[in-house]
GUTI-330281 format. One record per residue: residue number from 1; residue in one letter; x negated, y negated, z negated of N, C-alpha, C in turn. Coordinates in steps of 0.2 Angstrom, whole numbers, plus 5000, padded with zeros to 4 digits. Each point is the difference from the previous one (the first is absolute). Last residue first. Layout:
% residues N
[pt NUM; A; [X; Y; Z]; [X; Y; Z]; [X; Y; Z]] ...
% end
This chain:
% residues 72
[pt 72; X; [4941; 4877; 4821]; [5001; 5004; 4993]; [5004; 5003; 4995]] [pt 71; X; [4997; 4994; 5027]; [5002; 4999; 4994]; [4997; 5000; 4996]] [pt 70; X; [4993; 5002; 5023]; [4995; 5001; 4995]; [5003; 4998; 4993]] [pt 69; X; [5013; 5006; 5021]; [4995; 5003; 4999]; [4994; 5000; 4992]] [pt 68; X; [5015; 4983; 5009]; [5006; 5006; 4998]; [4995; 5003; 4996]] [pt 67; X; [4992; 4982; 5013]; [5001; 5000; 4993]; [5003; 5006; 4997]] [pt 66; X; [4997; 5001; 5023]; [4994; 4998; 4999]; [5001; 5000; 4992]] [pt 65; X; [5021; 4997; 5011]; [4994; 5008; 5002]; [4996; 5001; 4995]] [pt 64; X; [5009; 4977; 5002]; [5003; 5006; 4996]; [4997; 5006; 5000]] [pt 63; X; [4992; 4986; 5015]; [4997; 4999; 4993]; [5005; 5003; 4995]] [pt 62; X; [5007; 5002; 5021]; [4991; 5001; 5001]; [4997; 5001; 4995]] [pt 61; X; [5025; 4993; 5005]; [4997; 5004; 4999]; [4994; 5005; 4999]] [pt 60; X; [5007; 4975; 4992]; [4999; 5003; 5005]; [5000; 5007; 4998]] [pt 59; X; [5014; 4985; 4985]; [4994; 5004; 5003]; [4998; 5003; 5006]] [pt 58; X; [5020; 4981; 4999]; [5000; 5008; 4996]; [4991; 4997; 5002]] [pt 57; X; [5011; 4979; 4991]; [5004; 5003; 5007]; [4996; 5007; 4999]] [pt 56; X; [5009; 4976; 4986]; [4997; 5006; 4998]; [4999; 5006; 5008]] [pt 55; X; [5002; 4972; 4997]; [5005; 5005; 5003]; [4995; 5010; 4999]] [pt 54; X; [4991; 4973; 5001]; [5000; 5002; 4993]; [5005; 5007; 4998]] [pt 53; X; [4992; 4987; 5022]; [5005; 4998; 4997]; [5000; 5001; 4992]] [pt 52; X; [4988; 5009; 5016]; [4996; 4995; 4999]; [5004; 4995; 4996]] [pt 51; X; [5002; 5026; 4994]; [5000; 4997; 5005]; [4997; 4992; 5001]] [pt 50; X; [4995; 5024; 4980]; [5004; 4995; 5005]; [4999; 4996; 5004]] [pt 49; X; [4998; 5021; 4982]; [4996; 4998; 5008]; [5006; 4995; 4998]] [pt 48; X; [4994; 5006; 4976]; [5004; 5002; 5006]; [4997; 4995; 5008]] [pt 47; X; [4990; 5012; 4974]; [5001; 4996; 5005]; [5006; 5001; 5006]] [pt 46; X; [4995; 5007; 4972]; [5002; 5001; 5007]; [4999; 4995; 5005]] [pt 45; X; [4990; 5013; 4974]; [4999; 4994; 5005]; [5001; 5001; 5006]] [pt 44; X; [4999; 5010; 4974]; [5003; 5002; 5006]; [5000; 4993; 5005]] [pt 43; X; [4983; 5008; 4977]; [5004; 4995; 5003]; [5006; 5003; 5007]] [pt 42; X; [4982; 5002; 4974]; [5001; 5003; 5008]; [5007; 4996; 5002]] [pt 41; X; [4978; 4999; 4979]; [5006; 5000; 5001]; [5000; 5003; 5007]] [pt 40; X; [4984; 5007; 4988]; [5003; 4995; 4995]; [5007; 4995; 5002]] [pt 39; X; [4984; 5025; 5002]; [5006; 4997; 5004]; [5001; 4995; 4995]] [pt 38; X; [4974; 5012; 5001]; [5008; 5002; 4994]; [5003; 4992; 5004]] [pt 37; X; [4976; 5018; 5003]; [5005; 4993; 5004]; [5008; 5003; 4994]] [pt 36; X; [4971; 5007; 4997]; [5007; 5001; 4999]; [5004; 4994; 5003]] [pt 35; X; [4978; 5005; 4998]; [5003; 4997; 5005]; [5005; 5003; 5001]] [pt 34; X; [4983; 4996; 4983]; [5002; 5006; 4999]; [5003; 5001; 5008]] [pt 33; X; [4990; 4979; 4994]; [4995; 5003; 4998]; [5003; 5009; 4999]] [pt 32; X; [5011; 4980; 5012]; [4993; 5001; 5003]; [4997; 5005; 4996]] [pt 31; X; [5027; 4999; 5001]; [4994; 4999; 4992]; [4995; 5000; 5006]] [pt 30; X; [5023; 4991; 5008]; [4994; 5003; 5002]; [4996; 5000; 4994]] [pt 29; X; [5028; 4992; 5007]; [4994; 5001; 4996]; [4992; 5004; 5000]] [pt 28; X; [5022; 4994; 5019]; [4996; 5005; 4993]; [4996; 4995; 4999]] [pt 27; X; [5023; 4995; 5017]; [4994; 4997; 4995]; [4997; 5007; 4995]] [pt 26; X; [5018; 5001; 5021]; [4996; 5003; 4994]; [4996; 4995; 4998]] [pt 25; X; [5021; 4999; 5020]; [4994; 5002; 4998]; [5000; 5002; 4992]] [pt 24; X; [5015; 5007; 5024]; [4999; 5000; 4994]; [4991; 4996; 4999]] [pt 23; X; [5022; 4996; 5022]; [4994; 4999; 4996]; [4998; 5003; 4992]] [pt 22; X; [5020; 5001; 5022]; [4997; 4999; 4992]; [4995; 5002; 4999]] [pt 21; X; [5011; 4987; 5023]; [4995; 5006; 4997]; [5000; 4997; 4994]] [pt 20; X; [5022; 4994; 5021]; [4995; 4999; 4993]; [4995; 5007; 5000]] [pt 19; X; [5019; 5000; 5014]; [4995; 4992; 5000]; [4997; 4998; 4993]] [pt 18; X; [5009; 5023; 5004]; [5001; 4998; 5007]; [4996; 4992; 5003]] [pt 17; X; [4988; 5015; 4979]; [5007; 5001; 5002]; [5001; 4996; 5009]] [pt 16; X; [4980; 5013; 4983]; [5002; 4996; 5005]; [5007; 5002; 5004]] [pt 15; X; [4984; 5003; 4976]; [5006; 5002; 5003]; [4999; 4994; 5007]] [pt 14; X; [4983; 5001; 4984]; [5003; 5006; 4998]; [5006; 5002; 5003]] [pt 13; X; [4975; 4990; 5004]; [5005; 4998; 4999]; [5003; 5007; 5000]] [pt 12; X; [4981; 4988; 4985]; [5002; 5005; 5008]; [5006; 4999; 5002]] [pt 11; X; [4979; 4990; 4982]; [5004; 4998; 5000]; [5001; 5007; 5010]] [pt 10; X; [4984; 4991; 4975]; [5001; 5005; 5006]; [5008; 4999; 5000]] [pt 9; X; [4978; 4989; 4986]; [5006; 4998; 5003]; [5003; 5004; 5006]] [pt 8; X; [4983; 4996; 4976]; [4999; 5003; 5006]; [5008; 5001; 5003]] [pt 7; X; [4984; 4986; 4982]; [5004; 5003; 5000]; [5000; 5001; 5007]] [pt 6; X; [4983; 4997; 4980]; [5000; 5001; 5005]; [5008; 5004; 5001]] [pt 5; X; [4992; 4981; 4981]; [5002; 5005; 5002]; [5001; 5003; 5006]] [pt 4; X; [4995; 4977; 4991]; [4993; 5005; 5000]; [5001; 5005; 5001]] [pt 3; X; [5019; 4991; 4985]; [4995; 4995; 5004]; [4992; 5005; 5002]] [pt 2; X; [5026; 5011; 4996]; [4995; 4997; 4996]; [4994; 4996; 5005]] [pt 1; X; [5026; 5015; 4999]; [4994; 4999; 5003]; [4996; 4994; 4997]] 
% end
């Protein structure tokens, strides 16, 4: 990618485990003049819930639900 280039950043989730959510993202490349988008890099990125202690603990049901549904 190059200085002055239009990039474009999408980013879902891909899996929802017991205390964690996978995250997929995407950096493209954008032509403004043809608007062709080309993948220049991608990433998997996990979060994990936890407690006030630092103690990994589960997903709520509610938002498991919630996330399942809109995977990719």
């Amino acid at each position: 990618v190059r200085t002055a280039q239009l990039i474009k950043i999408y980013c879902g989730v891909e899996r929802v485990g017991h205390k964690s959510i996978t995250l997929k993202a995407e950096a493209r490349r954008k032509n403004v003049y043809t608007g062709i988008e080309k993948v220049v890099t991608s990433t998997h990125i996990t979060f994990v819930r936890v407690d006030d202690e630092g103690e990994s603990i589960p997903i709520s049901d509610r938002v498991r639900k919630r996330y399942e549904q809109q995977s990719i």
